[in-house]
C-alpha positions as CSV (number, residue, x, y, z in Angstrom):
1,X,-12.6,0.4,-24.1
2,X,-9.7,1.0,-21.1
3,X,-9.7,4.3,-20.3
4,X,-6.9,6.4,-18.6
5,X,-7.9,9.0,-16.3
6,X,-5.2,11.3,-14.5
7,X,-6.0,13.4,-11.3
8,X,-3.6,15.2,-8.9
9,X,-1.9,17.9,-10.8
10,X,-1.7,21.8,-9.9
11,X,0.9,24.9,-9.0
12,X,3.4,24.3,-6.6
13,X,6.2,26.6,-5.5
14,X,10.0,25.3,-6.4
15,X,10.6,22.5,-4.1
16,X,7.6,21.2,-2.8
17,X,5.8,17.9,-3.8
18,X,2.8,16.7,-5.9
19,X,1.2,12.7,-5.9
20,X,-0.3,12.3,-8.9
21,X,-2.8,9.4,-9.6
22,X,-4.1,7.2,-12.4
23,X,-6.9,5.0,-12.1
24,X,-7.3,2.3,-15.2
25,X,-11.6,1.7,-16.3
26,X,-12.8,-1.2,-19.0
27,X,-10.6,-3.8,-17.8
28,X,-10.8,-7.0,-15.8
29,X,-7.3,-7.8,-16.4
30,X,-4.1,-5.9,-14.8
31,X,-2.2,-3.8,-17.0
32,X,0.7,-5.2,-17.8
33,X,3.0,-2.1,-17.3
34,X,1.5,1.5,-16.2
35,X,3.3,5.3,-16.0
36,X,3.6,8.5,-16.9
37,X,4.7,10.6,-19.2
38,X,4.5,14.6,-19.6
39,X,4.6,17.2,-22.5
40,X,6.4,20.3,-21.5
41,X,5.2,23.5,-23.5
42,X,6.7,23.4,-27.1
43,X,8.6,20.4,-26.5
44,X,7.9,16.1,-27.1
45,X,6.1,14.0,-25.0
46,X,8.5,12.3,-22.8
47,X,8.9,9.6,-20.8
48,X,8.9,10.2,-16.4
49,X,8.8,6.4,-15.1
50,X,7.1,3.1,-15.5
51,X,6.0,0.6,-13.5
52,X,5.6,-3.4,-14.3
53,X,2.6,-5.4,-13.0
54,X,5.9,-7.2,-11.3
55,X,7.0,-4.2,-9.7
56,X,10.1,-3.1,-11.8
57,X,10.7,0.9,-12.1
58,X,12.4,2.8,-15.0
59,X,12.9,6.2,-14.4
60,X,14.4,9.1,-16.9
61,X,17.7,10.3,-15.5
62,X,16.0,14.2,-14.9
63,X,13.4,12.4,-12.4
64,X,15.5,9.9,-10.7
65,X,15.8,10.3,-6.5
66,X,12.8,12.6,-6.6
67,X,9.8,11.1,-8.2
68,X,9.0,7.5,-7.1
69,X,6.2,5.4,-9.2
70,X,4.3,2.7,-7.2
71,X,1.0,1.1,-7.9
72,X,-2.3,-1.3,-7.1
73,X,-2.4,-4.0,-9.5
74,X,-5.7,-5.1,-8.0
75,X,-7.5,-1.4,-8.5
76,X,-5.3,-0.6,-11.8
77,X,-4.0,2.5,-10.7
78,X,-0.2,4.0,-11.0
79,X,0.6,7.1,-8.8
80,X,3.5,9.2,-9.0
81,X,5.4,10.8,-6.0
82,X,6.6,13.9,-6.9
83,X,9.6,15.7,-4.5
84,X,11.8,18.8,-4.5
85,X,10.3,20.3,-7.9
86,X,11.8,21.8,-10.1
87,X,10.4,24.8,-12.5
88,X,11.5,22.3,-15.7
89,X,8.8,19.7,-13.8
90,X,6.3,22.1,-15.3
91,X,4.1,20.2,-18.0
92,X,1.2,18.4,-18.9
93,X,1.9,14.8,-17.0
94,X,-0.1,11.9,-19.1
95,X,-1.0,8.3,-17.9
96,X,0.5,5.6,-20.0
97,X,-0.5,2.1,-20.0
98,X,0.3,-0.9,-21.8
99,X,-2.1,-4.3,-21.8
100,X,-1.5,-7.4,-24.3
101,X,1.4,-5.4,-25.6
102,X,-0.9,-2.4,-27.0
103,X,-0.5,0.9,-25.3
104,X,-3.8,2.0,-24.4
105,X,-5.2,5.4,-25.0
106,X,-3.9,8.5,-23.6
107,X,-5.9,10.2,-20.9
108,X,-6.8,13.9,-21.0
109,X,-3.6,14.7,-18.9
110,X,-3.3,16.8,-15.5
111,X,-1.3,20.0,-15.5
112,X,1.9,20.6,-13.2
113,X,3.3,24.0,-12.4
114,X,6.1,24.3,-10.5
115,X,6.9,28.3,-10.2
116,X,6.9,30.8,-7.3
């Protein structure tokens, strides 16, 4: 089975800047797209940005200019460039892929708190 696992995550002041990574297990084959997406307390699990295996971004409209998405197709990881945070960037940030048009199970998540 693929597993998701997320690392990176932590308390940063207002501002500053957090690279969050993803590396993809149980898979020979390259996951067709890869992201994240984050659960802020007492709200949905949104969508922050995707990434094809071709290279094409999507980012939500509250991330765009300040988060930037790349990835390794040959490693299956996704990482997420996180600049000028804001205390709304608080929440549980979640690794998303999608192989053979399935998403794959969600990893346990990696906490981000932006606050002074």
């Amino acid at each position: 089975q693929v597993q998701l696992v997320e690392s990176g995550g932590g308390l940063v002041q207002p501002g500053g800047s957090l690279r969050l990574s993803c590396a993809a297990s149980g898979t020979i084959f390259s996951i067709n797209v890869m992201g994240w997406y984050r659960r802020a307390p007492g709200k949905q699990r949104e969508l922050v940005a995707t990434i094809t295996s071709s290279g094409s971004t999507d980012y939500a409209d509250s991330v765009k200019g300040r988060f930037t998405i790349s990835r390794d197709n040959a490693r299956n990881t996704v990482s997420l460039q996180m600049n000028s945070l804001k205390p709304e960037d608080t929440a549980v940030y979640y690794c998303y892929g999608k192989l053979f048009g399935s998403d794959l199970p969600w990893g346990q998540g990696t906490q981000v708190t932006v606050s002074s």
